[in-house]
Kinemage of the C-alpha trace (Angstrom):
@kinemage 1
@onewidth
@group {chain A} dominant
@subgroup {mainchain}
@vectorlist {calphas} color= white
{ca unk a 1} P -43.797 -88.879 13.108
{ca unk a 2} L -42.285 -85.192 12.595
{ca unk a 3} L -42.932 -83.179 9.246
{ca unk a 4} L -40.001 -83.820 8.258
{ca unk a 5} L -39.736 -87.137 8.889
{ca unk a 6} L -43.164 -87.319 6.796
{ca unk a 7} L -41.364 -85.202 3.891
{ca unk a 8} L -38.008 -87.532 3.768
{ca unk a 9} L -40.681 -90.981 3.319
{ca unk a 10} L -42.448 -89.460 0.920
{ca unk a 11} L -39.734 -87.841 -0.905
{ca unk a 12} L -39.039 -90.693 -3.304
{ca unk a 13} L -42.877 -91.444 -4.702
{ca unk a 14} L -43.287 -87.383 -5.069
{ca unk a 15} L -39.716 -86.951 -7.012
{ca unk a 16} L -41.056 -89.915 -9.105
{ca unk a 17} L -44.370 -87.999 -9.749
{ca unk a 18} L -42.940 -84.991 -10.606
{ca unk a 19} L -40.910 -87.158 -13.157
{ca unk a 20} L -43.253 -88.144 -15.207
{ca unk a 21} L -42.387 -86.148 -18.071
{ca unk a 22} L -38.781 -87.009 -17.899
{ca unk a 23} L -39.744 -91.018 -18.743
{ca unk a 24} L -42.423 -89.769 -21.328
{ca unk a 25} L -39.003 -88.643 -23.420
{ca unk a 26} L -37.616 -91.996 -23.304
{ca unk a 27} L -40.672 -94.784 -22.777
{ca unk a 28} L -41.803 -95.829 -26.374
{ca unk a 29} L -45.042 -94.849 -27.103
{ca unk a 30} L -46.974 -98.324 -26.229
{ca unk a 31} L -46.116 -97.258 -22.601
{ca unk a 32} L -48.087 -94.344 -21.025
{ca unk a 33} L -45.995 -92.354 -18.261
{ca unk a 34} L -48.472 -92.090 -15.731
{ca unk a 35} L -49.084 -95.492 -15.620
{ca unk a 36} L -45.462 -96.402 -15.705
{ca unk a 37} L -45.093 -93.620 -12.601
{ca unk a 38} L -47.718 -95.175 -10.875
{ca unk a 39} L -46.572 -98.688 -11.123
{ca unk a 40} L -43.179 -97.089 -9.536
{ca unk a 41} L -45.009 -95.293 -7.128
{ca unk a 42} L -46.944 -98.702 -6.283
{ca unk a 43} L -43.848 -100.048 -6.144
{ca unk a 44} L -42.366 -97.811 -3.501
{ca unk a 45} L -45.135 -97.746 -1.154
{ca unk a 46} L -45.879 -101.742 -0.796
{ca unk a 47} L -41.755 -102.421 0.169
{ca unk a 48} L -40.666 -100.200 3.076
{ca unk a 49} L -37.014 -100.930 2.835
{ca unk a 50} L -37.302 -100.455 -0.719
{ca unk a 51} L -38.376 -97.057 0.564
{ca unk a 52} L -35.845 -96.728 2.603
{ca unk a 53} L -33.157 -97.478 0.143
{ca unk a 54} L -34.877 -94.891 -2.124
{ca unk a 55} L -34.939 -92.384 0.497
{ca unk a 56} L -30.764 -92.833 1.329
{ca unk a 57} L -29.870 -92.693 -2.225
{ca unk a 58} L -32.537 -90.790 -4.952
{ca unk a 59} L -30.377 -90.551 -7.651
{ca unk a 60} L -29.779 -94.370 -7.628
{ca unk a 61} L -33.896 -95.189 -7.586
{ca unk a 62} L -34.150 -92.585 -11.063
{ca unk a 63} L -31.219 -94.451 -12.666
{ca unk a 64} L -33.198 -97.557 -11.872
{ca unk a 65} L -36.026 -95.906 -13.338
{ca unk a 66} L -34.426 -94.013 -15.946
{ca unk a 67} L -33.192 -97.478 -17.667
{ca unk a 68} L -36.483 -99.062 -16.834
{ca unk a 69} L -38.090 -96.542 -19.516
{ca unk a 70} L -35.268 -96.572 -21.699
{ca unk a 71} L -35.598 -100.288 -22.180
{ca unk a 72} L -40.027 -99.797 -22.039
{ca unk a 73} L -40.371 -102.027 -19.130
{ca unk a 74} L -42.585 -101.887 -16.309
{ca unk a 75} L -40.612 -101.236 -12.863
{ca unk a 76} L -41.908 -103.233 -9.744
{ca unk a 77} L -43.234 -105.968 -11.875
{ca unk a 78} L -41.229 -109.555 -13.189
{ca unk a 79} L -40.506 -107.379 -16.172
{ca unk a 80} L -38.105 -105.051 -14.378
{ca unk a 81} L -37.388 -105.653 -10.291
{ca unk a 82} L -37.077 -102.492 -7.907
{ca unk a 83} L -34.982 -104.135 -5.765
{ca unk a 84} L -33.152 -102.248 -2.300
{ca unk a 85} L -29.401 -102.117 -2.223
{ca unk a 86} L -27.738 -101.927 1.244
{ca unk a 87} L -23.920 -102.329 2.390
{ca unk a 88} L -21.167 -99.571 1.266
{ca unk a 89} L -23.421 -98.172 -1.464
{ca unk a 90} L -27.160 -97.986 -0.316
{ca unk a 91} L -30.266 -97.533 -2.993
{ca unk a 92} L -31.882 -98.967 -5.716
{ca unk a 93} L -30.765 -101.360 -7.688
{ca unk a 94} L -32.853 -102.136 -11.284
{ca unk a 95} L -32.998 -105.854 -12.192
{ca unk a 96} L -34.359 -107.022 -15.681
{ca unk a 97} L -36.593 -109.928 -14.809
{ca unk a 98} L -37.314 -112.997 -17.159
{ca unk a 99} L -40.458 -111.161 -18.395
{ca unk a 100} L -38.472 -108.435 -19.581
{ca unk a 101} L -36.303 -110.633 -21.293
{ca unk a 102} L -38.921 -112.278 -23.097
{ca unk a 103} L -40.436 -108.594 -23.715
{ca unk a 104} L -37.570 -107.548 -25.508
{ca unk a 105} L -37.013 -110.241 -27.143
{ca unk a 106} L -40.520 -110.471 -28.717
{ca unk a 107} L -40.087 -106.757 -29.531
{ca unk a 108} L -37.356 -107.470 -31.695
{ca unk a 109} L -39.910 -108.844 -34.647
{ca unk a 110} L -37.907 -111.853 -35.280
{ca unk a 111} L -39.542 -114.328 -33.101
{ca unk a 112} L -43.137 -115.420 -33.372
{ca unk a 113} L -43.187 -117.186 -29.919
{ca unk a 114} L -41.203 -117.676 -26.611
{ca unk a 115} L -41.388 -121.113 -24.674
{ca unk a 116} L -39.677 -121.147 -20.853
{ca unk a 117} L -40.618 -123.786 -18.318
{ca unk a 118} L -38.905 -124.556 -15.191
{ca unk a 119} L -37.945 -127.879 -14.363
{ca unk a 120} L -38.316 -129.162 -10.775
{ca unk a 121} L -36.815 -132.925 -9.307
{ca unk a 122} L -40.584 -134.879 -9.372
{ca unk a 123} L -40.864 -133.870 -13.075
{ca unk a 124} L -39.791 -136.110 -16.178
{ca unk a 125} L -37.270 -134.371 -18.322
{ca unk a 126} L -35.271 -135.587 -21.386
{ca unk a 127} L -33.353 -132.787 -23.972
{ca unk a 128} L -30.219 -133.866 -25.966
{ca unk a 129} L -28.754 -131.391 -28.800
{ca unk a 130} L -30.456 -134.274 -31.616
{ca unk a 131} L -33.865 -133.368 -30.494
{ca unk a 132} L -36.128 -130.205 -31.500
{ca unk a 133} L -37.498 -129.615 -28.098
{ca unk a 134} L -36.976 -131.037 -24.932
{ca unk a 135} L -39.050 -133.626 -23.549
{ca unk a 136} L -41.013 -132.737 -20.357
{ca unk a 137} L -43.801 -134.115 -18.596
{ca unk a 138} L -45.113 -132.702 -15.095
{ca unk a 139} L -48.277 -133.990 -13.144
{ca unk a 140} L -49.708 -130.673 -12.338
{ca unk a 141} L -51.803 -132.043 -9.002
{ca unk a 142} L -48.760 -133.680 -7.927
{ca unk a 143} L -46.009 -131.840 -5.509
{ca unk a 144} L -43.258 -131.121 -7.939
{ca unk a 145} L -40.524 -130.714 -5.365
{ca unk a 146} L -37.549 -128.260 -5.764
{ca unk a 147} L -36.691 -126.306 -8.930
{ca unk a 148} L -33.682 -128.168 -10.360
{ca unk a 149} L -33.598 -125.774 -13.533
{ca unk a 150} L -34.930 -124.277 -16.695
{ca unk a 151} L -35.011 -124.514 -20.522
{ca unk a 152} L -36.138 -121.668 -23.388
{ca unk a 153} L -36.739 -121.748 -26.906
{ca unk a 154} L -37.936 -119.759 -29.525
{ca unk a 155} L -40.106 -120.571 -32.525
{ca unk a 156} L -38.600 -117.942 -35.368
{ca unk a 157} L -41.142 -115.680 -37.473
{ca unk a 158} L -40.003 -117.306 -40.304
{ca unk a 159} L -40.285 -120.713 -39.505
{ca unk a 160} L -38.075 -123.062 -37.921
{ca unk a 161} L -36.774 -122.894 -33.975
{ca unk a 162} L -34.364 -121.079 -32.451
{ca unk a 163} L -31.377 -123.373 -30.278
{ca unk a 164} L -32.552 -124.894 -27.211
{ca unk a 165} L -31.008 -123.492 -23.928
{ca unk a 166} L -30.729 -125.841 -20.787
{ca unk a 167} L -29.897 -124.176 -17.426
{ca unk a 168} L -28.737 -126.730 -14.953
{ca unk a 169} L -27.768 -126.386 -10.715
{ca unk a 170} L -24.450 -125.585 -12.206
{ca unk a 171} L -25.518 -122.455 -14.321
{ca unk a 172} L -27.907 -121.228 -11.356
{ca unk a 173} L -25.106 -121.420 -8.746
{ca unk a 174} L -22.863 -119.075 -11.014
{ca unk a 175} L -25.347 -116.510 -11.800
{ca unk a 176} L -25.946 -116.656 -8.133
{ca unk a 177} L -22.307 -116.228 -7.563
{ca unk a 178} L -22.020 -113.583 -9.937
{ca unk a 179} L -24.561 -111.472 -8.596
{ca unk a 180} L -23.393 -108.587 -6.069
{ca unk a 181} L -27.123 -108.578 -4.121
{ca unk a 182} L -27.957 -112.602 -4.265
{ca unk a 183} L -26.969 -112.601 -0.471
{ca unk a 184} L -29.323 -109.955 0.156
{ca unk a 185} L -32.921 -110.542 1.597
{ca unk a 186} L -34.452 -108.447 -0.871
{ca unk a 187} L -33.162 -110.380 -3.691
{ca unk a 188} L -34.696 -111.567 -6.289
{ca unk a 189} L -33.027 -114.867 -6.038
{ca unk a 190} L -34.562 -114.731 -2.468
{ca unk a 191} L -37.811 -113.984 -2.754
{ca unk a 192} L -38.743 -114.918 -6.882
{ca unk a 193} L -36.013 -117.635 -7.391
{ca unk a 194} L -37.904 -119.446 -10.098
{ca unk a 195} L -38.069 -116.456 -11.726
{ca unk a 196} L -34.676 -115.749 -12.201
{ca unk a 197} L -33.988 -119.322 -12.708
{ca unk a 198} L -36.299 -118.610 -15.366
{ca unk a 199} L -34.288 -115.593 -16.801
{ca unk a 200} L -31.107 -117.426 -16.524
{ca unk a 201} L -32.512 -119.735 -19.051
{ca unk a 202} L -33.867 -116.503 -21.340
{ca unk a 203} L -30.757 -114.309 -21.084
{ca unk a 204} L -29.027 -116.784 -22.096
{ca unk a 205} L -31.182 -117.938 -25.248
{ca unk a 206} L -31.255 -114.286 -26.033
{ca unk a 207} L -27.931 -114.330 -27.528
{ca unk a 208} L -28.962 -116.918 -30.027
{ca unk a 209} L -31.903 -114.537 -31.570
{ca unk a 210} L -31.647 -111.835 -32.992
{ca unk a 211} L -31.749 -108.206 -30.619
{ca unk a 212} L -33.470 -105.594 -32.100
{ca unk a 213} L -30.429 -103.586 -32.981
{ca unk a 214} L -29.589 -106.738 -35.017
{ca unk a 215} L -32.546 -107.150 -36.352
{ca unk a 216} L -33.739 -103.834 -37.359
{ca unk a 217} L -30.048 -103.707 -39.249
{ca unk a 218} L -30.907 -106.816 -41.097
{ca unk a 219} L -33.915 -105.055 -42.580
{ca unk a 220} L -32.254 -102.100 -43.434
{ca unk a 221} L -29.850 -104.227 -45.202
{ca unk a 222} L -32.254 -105.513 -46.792
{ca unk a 223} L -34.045 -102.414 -47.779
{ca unk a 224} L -31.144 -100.727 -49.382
{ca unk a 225} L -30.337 -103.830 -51.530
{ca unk a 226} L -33.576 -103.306 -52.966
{ca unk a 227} L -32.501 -99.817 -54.308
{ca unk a 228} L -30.343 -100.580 -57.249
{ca unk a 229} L -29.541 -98.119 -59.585
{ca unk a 230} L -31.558 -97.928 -63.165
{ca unk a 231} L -30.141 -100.571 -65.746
{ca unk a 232} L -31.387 -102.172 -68.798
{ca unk a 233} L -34.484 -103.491 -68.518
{ca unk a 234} L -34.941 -101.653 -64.904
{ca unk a 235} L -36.346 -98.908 -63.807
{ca unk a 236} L -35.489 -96.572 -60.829
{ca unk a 237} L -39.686 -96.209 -59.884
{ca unk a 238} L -39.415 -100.307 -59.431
{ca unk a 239} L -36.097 -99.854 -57.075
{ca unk a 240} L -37.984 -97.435 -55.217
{ca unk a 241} L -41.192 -99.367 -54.707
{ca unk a 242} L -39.072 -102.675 -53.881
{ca unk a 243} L -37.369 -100.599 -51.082
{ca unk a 244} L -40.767 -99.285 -49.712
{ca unk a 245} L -41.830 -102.696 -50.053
{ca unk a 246} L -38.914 -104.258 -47.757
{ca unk a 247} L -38.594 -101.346 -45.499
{ca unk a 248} L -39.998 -102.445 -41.760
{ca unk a 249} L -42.761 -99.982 -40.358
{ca unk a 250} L -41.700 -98.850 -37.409
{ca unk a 251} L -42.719 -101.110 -34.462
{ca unk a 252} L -43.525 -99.151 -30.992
{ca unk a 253} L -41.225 -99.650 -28.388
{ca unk a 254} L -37.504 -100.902 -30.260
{ca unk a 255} L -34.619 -100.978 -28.180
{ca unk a 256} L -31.637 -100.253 -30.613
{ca unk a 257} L -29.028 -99.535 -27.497
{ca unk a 258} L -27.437 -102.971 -27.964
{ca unk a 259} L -26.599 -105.089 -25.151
{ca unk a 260} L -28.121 -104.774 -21.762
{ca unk a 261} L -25.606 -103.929 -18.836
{ca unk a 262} L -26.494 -106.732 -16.092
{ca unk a 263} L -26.139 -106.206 -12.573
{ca unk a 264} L -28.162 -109.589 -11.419
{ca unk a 265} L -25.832 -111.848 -11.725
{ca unk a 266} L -26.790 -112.954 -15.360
{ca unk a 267} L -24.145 -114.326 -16.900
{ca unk a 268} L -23.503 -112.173 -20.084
């Protein structure tokens, strides 16, 4: 292999490198840069064509990147996919996996616990909307056979559970359809399709918990009804102390952008 050849393949994992202070301005501080480089890096190196596809198009693997730390997930892990991108437009294409999902949803404060199973054709499985959870029983020795779907809950930080989602072959085959790289042998639905049967079920119970955006402006709410002016029988020190008392401490790593842009396949 020329010198240059061996600069253009190694391009990618030393622009990454170089990077590192660029994500340090937007990972939140739970997340140290090197190790998010280096899990990017790691990334690059095991998957030659998603070396390649880094290597045709750099700007697309730091936008990957760039929204990977924005969001404070890990890239080339179930949390956030490196995935390469061929046909007119070549490069990188960032995927939030079901991990991530679940990581941003637990980041949000509001939810005490995540449950997500898959649900395969040997197992026993009973949900209607009159029940709190599903029903599911799976002999773990046993050959479970295909993955017929996926279910997700949350239990809520202030007691009580969140609305059961149910993802069926019918859901699966649209966010299948929907997504621009499913065909692709480097998809996620190729090679991790459990998992993203898995995040179909997540994304979709994400809408029916609260984001952090959401949540945080909840609190805030909160916190400025508990400054009321001084009255009779009040006293602006107690207004003050209530709102101190209501105000959230800030929790590492909130995402406050609002809603994720998918590119997966995901239905919104």
């Amino acid at each position: 292999m020329s010198s240059g050849e061996v600069a253009r393949r190694t391009a990618p994992t030393v622009l990454v490198e170089q990077s590192t202070q660029e994500f340090a301005r937007l990972l939140p501080s739970h997340v140290k840069p090197e190790t998010f480089a280096r899990l990017a890096v790691g990334a690059l190196r095991r998957d030659q064509a998603l070396m390649e596809a880094a290597e045709r198009n750099l700007p697309s693997l730091m936008h990957a990147l760039m929204e990977a730390a924005r969001l404070g997930l890990e890239p080339g892990t179930e949390e956030y996919y490196l995935t390469p991108r061929g046909g007119k437009q070549p490069g990188v294409l960032g995927i939030v996996g079901y991990q991530g999902e679940i990581e941003l949803i637990y980041r949000a404060g509001a939810v005490s616990s995540v449950k997500a199973e898959l649900v395969h054709e040997a197992d026993r499985f009973r949900y209607d909307p009159s029940m709190p959870f599903p029903e599911h029983e799976v002999d773990w020795f046993a050959d479970r056979g295909k993955v017929l779907g996926a279910y997700a809950y949350a239990l809520m930080a202030g007691g009580g559970t969140s609305r059961v989602v149910v993802v069926g072959p019918k859901e699966i085959e649209r966010a299948m359809a929907a997504s621009p790289t499913a065909g692709s042998p480097h998809s996620p639905w190729k090679t991790d399709f459990g998992a993203m049967t898995l995040k179909t079920a997540v994304h979709q119970l994400a809408k029916w918990v609260p984001t952090s955006a959401e949540y945080r402006r909840e609190l805030l709410r909160a916190s400025a009804a508990a400054v009321r002016p001084a009255g009779p029988g009040r006293s602006p020190v107690a207004g003050a102390a209530g709102a101190a008392a209501a105000r959230p401490a800030p929790v590492d790593g909130d995402v406050v952008d609002g809603e994720l842009v998918d590119e997966d396949g995901v239905l919104p």
